[in-house]
C-alpha positions in Angstrom: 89.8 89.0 69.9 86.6 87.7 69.4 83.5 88.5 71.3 81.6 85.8 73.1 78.5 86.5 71.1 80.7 85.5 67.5 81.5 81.9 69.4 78.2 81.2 70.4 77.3 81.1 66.6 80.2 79.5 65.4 78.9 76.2 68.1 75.9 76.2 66.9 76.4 75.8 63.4 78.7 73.4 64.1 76.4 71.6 66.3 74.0 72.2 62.8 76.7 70.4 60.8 76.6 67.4 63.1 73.2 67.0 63.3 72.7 66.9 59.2 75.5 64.8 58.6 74.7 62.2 61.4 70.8 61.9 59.8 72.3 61.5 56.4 74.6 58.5 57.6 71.5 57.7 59.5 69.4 57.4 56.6 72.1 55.8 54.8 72.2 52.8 57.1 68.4 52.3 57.1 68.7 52.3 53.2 71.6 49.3 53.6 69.6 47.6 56.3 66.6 47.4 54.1 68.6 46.4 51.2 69.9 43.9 53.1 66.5 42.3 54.3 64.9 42.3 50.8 67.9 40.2 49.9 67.6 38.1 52.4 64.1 37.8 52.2 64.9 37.0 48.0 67.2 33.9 49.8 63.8 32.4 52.0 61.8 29.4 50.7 58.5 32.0 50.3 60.2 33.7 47.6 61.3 30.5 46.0 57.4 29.4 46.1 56.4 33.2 44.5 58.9 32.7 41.8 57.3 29.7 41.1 54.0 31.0 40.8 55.3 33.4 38.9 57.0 31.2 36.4 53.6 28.7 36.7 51.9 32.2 35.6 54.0 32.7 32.8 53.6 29.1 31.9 49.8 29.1 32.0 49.9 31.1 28.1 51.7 27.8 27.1 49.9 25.0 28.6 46.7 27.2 26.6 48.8 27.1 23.5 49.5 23.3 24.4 45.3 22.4 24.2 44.9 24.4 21.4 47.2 22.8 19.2 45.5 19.7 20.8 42.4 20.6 20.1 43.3 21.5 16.5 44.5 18.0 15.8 41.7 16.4 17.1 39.4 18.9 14.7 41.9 18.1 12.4 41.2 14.1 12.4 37.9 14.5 12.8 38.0 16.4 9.3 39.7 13.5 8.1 37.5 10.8 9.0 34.3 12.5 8.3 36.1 13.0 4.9 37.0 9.1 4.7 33.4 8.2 5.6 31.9 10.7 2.8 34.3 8.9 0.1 33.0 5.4 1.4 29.9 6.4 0.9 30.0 7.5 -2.8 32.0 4.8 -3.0 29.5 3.1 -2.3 26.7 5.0 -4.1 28.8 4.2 -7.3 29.1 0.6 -6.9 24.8 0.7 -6.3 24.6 2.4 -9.3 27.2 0.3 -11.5 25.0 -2.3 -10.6 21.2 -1.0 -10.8 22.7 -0.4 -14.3 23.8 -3.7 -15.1 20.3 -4.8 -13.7 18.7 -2.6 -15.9 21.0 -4.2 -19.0 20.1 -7.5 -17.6 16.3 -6.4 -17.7 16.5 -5.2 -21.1 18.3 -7.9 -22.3 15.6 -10.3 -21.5 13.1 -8.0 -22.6 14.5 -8.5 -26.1 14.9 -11.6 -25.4 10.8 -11.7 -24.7 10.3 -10.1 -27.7 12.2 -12.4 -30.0 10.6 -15.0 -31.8 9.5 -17.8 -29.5 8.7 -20.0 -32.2 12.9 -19.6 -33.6 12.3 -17.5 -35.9 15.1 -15.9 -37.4 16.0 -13.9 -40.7 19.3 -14.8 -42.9 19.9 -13.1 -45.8 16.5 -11.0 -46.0 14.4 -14.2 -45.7 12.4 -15.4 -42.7 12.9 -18.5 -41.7 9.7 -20.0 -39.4 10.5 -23.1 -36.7 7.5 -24.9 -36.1 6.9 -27.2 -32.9 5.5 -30.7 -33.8 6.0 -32.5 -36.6 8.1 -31.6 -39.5 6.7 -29.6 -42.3 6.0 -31.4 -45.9 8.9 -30.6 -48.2 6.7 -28.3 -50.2 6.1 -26.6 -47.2 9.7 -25.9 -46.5 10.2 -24.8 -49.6 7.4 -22.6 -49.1 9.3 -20.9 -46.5 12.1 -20.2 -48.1 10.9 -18.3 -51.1 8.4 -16.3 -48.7 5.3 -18.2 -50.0 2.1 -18.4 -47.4 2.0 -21.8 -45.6 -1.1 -23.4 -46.0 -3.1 -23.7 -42.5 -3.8 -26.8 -41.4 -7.4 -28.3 -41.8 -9.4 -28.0 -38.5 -10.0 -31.3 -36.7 -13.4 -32.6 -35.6 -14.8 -31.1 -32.8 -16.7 -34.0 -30.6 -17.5 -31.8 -27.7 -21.4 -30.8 -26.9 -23.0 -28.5 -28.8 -25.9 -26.1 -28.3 -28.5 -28.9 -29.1 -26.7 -31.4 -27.0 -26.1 -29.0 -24.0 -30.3 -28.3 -24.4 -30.7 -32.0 -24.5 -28.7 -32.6 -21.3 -31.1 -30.4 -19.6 -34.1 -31.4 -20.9 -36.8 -33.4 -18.9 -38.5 -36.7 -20.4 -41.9 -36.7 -20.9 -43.9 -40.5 -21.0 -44.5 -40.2 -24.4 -40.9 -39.9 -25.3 -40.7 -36.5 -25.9 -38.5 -34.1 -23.7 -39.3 -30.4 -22.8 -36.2 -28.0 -22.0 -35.6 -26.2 -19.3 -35.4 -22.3 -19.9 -33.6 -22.0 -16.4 -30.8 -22.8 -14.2 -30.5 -21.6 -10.5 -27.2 -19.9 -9.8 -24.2 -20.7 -7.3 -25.7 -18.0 -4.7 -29.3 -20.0 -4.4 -30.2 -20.0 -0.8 -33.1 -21.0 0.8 -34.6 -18.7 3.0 -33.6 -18.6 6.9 -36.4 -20.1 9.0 -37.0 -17.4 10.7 -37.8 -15.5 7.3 -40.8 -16.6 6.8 -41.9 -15.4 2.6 -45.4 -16.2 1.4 -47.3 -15.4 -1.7 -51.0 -14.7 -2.0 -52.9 -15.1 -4.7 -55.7 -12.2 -5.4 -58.9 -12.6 -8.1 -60.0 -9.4 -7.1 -60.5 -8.8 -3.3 -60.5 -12.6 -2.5 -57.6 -14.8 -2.1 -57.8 -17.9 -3.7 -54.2 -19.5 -2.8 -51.4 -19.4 -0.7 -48.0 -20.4 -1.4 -45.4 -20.8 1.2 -41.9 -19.6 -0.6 -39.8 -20.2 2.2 -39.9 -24.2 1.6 -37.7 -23.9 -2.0 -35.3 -21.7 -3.0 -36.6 -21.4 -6.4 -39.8 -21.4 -8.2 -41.1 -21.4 -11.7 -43.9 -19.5 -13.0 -45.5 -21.0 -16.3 -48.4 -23.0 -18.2 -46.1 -26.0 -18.7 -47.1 -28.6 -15.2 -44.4 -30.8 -16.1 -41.7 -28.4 -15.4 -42.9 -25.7 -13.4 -43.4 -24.9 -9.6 -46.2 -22.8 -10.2 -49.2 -23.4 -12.8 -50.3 -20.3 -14.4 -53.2 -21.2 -16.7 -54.0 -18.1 -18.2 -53.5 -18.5 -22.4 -51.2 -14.8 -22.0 -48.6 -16.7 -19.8 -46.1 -18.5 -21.8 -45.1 -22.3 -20.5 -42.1 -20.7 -18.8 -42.5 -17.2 -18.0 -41.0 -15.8 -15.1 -38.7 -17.5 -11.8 -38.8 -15.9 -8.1 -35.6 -16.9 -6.8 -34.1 -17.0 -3.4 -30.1 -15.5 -3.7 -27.4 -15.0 -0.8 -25.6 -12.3 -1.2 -23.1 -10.2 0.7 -22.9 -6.6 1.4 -20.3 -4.2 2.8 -21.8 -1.8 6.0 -20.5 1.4 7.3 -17.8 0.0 9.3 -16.6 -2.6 6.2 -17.9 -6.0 7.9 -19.4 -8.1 4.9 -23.0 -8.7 5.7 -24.7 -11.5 3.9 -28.6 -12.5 4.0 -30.8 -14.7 1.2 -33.6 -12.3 -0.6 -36.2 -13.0 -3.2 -35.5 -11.7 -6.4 -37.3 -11.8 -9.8 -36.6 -12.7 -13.4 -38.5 -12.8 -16.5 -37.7 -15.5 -18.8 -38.1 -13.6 -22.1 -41.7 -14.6 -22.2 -44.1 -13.0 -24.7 -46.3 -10.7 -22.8 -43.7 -10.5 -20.0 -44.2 -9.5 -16.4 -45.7 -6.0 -14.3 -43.8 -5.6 -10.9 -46.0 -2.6 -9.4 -47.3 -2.2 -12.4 -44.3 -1.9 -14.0 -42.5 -3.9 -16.8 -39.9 -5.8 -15.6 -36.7 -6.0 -18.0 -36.0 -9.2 -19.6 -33.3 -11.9 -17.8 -32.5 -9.4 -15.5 -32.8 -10.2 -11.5 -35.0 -7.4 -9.7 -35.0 -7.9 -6.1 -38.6 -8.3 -4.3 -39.7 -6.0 -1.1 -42.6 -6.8 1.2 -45.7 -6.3 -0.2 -44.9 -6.3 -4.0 -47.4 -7.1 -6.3 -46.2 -8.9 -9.3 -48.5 -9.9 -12.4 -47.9 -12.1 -14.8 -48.9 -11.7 -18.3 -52.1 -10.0 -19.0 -54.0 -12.2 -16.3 -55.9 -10.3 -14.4 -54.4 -12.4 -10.7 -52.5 -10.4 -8.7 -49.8 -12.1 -6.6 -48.4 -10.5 -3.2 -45.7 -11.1 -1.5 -45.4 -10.6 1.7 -42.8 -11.5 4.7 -44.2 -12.6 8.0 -43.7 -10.9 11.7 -41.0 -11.9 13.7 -42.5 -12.8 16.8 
């Protein structure tokens, strides 16, 4: 017989037993139950919307693909037409040249054509054959030409134009005795008379006394010389020559700093290759040749022994 002690063991490993096995099924059916939710939650419209974010996820790589291959096609057309528009344009850099050369021919061409023969010259056979305008040619002129003799020039016609002595005569000044005294002088396209306000005068000096004024401002031009009939101003002395020297009055024009023209009338000078000729400041002045005249010049004419001064008045 067994002892009470033995049976109390023996219950409670039984009660053991129970206890293990009813946590394992226990466990078990928490392990179903959660199985169970997940698949039902798998079945609700939320897992539906992460499966589609999921799929839009894995579809994202493809749409990227998608814009790249775009992209490449666009780079790939833009290739193209950048392509097209270079071979227009050396198209077009061809067809310039084609015809700057065919200018160019076209240029040359007349230049030859310049340099032939205006006169229709041409050669056959080793010969040169001459066209001449005008009349035809004597018939021992042409044959002349054809067996390469000189032509003889033609005679020179009479000339009934002016010349030198008629040109003098048609400037000459008639005396009452009939005879006619040239004039040495012409006053050129710039002769001005002074500006009234430009008052010039001349002083004449026989040592320290003046014996004549002459006012220059009342002529553009005036002649110096021994003949009266012709000149502006006598100069008696035997040394002058009958026309010896001109003071002239000339406009002309003169650039400033800025480039404006500037133009005012000036006295000027000339000896009219007289035999002793002229002193300006006691200096020789060079034959036909226009020296301009500064206030207070002395000018001598000659080997007189008057001294001329001329001399521009204050302006008020």
């Amino acid at each position: 017989m067994d002892s009470p002690a033995r049976s109390d063991g023996r219950d409670e490993s039984d009660r053991a037993l129970k206890r293990h096995k009813s946590s394992r099924n226990h466990s078990r059916e928490r392990n179903r139950s959660s199985d169970r939710r997940r698949h039902r939650r798998s079945r609700s419209p939320g897992s539906r919307r992460d499966r589609s974010r999921d799929r839009r996820r894995d579809d994202r790589p493809r749409d990227s693909d998608r814009d790249r291959d775009d992209e490449g096609a666009k780079e790939h057309r833009r290739r193209r037409s950048r392509e097209r528009h270079q071979d227009h344009d050396r198209d077009g850099n061809r067809s310039e040249r084609r015809d700057r050369h065919g200018s160019d021919r076209h240029r040359s061409d007349r230049h030859s054509d310049r340099e032939r023969p205006r006169d229709g010259g041409s050669e056959r056979g080793g010969t040169a054959i001459v066209k001449r305008s005008g009349p035809l040619p004597s018939q021992a002129d042409s044959f002349a030409l054809t067996t390469g003799e000189e032509v003889p020039k033609p005679k020179e016609k009479a000339n009934f134009g002016n010349s030198g002595a008629l040109a003098a005569a048609s400037n000459a000044i008639a005396q009452a005795d009939g005879s006619q005294i040239v004039l040495k002088y012409h006053e050129p396209p710039e002769a001005r008379k002074p500006a009234p306000k430009d008052v010039w005068k001349l002083f004449v000096f026989k040592g320290d006394d003046i014996i004549d004024t002459v006012p220059l401002s009342q002529r553009s031009c005036w002649l110096v010389g021994r003949e009266s009939a012709v000149v502006d101003m006598i100069a008696e002395h035997p040394s002058i020559s009958k026309q010896h020297a001109v003071i002239q009055f000339r406009y002309l024009e003169k650039r400033n700093e800025f480039g404006d023209k500037i133009g005012k009338v000036k006295p000027y000078l000339i000896d009219l290759d007289s035999a002793n000729g002229t002193l300006l400041n006691s200096k020789k002045v060079p034959e036909s040749r226009y020296l301009e005249l500064m206030d207070k010049d002395l000018i001598q004419f000659g080997q007189s022994t008057r001294e001329y001064v001329i001399m521009l008045a204050p302006k008020d």
